[in-house]
N, C-alpha and C positions, 0 to 999 in steps of 0.2 A: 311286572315280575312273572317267573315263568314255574308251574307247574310239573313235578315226574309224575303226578298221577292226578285222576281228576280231581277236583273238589266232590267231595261225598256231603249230599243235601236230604236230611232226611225228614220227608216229610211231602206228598203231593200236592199240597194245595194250595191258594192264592201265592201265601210267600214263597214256598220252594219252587211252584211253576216259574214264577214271576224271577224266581234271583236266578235259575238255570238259564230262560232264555235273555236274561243280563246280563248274565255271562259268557253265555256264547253271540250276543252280539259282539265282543269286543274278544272273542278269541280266546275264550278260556271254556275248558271241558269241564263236564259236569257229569254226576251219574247221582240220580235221586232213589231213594228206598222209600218204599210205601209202605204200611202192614197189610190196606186193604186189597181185596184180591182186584177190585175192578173199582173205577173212579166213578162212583152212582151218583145220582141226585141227594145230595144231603141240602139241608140248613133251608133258607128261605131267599127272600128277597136282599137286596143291601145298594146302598147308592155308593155311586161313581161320583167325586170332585173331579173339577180340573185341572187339582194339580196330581189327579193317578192317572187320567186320562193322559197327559203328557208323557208319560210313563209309557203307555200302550201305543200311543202314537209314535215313539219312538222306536217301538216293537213290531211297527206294522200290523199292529190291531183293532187298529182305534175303528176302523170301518165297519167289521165282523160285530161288533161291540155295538156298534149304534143300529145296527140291523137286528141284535138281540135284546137291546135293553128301550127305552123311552125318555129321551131328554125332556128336559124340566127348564124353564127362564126362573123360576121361583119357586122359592118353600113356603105354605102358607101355613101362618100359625093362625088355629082355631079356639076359640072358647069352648070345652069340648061341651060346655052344658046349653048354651045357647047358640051354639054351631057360628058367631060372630065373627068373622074375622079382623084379626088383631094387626096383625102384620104381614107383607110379603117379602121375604127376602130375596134380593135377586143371589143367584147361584149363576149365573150364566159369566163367563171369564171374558174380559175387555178385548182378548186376542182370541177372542171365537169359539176356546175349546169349551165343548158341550159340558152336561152334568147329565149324570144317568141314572136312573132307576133300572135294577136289572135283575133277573133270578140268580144263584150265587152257582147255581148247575150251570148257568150258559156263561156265566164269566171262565166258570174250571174247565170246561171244556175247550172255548177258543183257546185258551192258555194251553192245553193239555196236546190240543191239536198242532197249533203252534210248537210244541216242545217235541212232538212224532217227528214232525218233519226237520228237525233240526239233526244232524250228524253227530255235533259235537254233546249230543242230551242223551245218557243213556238209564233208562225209565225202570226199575225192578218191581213191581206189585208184589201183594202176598210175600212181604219183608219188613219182619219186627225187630226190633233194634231189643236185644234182652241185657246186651252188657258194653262198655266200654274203657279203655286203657290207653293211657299214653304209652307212645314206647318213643325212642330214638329217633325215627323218623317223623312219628305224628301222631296218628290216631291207631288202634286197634279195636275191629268193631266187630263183636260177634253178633248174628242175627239168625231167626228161624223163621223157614219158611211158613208157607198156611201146611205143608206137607209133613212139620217137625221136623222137615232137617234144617241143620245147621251149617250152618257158614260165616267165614270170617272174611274181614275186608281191612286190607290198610290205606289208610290216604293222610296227606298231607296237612288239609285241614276239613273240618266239619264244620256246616253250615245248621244250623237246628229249626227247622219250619215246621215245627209238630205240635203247635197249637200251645194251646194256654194250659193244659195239662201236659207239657213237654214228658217225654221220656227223658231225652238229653241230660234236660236240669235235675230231674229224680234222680240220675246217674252222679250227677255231679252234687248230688245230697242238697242243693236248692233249697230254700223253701216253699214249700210250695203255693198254686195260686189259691188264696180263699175265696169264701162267699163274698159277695158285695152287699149281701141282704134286698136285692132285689131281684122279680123273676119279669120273664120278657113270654108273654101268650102270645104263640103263635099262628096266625091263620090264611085263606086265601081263601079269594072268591074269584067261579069262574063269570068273565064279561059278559059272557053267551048267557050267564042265567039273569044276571043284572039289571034290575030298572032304569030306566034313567035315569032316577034321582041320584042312585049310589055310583054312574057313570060321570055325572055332573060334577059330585062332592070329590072323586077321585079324578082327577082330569090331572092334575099335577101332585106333586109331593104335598101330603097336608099331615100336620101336627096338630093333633087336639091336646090343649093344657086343661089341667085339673089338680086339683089340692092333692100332694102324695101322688100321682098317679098322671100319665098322659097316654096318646096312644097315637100311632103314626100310619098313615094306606099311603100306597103310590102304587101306579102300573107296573107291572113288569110281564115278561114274555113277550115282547113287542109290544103289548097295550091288552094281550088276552085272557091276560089276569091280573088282580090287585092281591097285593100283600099285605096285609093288617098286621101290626103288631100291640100291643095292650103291657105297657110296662108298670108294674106298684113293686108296692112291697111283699121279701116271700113273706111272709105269714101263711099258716095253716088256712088259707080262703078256697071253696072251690071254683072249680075251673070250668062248669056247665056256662055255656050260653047266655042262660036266664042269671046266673051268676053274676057275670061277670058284666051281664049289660046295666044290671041291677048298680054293680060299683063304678062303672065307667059314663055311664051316659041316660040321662031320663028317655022316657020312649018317646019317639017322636023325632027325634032332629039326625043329624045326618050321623054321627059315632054310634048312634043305636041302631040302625040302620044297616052300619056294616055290618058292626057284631051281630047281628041274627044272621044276615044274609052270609056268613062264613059257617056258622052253623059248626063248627067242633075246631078247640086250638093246643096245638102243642105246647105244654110248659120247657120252660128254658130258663134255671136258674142260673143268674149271672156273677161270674166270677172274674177276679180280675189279678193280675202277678201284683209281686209287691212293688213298688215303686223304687225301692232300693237295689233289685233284683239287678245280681254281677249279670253282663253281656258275654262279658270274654272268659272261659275256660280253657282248664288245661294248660295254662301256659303260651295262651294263645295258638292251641293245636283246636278250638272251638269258638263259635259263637254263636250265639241268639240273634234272632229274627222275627219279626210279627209278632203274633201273640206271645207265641212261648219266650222274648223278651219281656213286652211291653203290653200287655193283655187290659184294654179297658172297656170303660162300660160307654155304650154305641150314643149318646146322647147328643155327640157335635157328630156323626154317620164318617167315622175317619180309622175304625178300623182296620179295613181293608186296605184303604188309604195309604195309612202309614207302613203295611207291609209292602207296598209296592213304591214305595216310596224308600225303601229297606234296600231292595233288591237292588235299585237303581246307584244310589249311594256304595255300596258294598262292590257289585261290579268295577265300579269307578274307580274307589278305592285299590282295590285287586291288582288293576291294567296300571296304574301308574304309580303304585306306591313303591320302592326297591325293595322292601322284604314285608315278609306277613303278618309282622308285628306290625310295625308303620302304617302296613294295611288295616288292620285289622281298631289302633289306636285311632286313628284318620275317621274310619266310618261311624266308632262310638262318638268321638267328640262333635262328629257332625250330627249325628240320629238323635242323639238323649237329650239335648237343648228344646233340640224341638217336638221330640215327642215329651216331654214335660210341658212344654207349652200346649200344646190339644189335651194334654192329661186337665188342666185349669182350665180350659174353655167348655170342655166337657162337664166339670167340677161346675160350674158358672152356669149351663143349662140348665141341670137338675135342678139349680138352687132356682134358677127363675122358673123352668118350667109347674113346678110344682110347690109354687105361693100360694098358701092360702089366703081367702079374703079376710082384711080388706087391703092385705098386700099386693097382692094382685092386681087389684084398680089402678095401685101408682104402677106397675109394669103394664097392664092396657094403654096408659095414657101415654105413657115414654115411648110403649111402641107407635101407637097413634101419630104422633107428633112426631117419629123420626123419618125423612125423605128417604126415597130408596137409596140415593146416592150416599147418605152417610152408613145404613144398613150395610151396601156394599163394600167401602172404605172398610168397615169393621171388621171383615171378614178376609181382607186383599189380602194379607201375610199367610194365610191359611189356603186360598185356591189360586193363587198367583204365584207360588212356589212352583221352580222349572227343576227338570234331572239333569246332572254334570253331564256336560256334551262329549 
């Protein structure tokens, strides 16, 4: 189908970067609104599947990506109190494509860099979206600069990649994302200062499981730092060091280990959209993407995932549907099946990861006793997922 003006994407991060340049892969213009003034370093660490790598590789990025993040053959699950390992998961895809561990600054940037260089990507910073209207042709979008002025934009249709606390959907009276009652500590340690024991214990993706509570390190910046993250429940708990190693891990084995050697973490309470949460607005002059559709909590690492997994569909949709309802129907019926299914495998983690004993013993054993080949099987419909060609 053929656009009078470009698609308006608002929002610069993973998903709006990610549906711009999927969209101008396949000949369609774009122009994305940010509020912030300049694209910083936020958030932390986050892994790459195989099936968003696919995605990137179709984007001619998957190279830039493997130069800034750290492949992984396997996830290991730990006993976080006796550092035991329980299981390895392979994450590595039968058709080659890697799995990454990567800082969430160098995935936005390649993305960002990639979107510069694109003709048909036009990038506005310091652009807050404060109201919106349908009119006749589509959308009417008033926004203010970082300057206080004002400006208005009409386009055709809206794309909404503005995270799990959307403006879009607040506009559209939504309701909004709630708490999940869980919070996510987050910290990093640099390699350069690291023993080798905490180099050893971090060489690949590791999950320590504990009753209520787990906690995940993997390299990222090429391998010159490790990301720790420390997930429970929020309760009023503090957030010191001595704290938090005190609830996560006895001293001595490798999660005690990191948590000192990170030595200060950011809180990150986790919130998640509702489940029932509309995609398509306005009459289908809007939709959701990423979070600000489908916002869950990181437990199967497919976050990211599923937004660029978003872009790719949505693109596809766009280029071959005859109008933008069809388009726009086409990409819901395809996205929400299956991001309902990762919403349950996710749902399924927390529940294993965080069995108390002596439930736990029968989830040791079942891991014990599963070959990596069935391990893998388990997971083939989740990283063996390819993007419409």
């Amino acid at each position: 189908m053929q656009f009078d003006r470009p698609i308006l994407i608002v929002g610069a991060g993973i998903a709006g970067l990610t549906t711009a340049l999927s969209l101008a892969k396949r000949g369609i213009a774009s122009r994305i609104v940010e509020r912030a003034n300049a694209l910083e370093e936020v958030g932390a660490g986050l892994q790459l599947s195989p099936n968003a790598l696919r995605v990137m590789r179709d984007l001619g990025l998957l190279a830039s990506l493997e130069t800034a993040g750290v492949k992984a053959r396997n996830v290991l699950l730990k006993d976080a109190r006796s550092s035991r390992i329980l299981a390895r998961v392979p994450v590595e895809a039968s058709d080659g494509t890697p799995y990454l561990s990567i800082h969430r600054a160098d995935l936005q940037r390649v993305l960002y860099e990639a979107a510069q260089r694109e003709a048909a990507i036009q990038l506005d910073l310091g652009c807050e979206l404060t109201n919106l209207q349908p009119i006749d042709t589509g959308l009417l979008l008033a926004m203010r600069t970082t300057h206080s002025e004002t400006k208005s934009i009409e386009t055709d249709l809206l794309v909404a990649a503005d995270g799990v606390r959307s403006q879009v959907a607040a506009n559209a009276s939504l309701a909004p994302a709630k708490p999940s009652g869980m919070i996510a500590w987050r910290g990093r340690i640099e390699m350069g200062n690291a023993s080798s024991e905490i180099a050893t214990a971090t060489s690949s993706i590791t999950a320590f499981l504990d009753r209520d509570r787990h906690a995940v390190a993997y390299p990222i910046a090429a391998g010159r730092q490790i990301n720790l993250v420390l997930i429970e429940g929020d309760g009023a708990q503090p957030g010191e060091t001595s704290a938090l190693a005190s609830r996560f891990s006895p001293s001595g084995n490798d999660l005690s280990r990191l948590i000192h050697a990170s030595g200060s973490f950011t809180p990150w309470p986790l919130s998640v959209t509702p489940e029932d949460r509309p995609w398509r607005l306005f009459d289908d002059r809007a939709l959701l993407v990423g979070d600000a559709a489908h916002g869950m909590l990181p437990f199967a690492a497919q976050g990211a995932a599923m937004a660029i997994e978003d872009a790719a569909v949505l693109a596809h949709a766009l280029a071959v549907q005859p109008d933008r309802a069809s388009a726009i129907a086409a990409y819901e019926t395809t996205r929400r099946s299956r991001v309902d299914r990762v919403r349950r495998r996710a749902g399924f983690h927390r529940f294993v990861y965080h069995l108390p004993r002596p439930f736990s013993f029968g989830r040791d054993l079942v891991m014990a006793l599963s070959p990596a080949d069935r391990l893998r099987v388990s997971l083939a419909w989740l990283y063996d997922w390819t993007p419409p060609a």
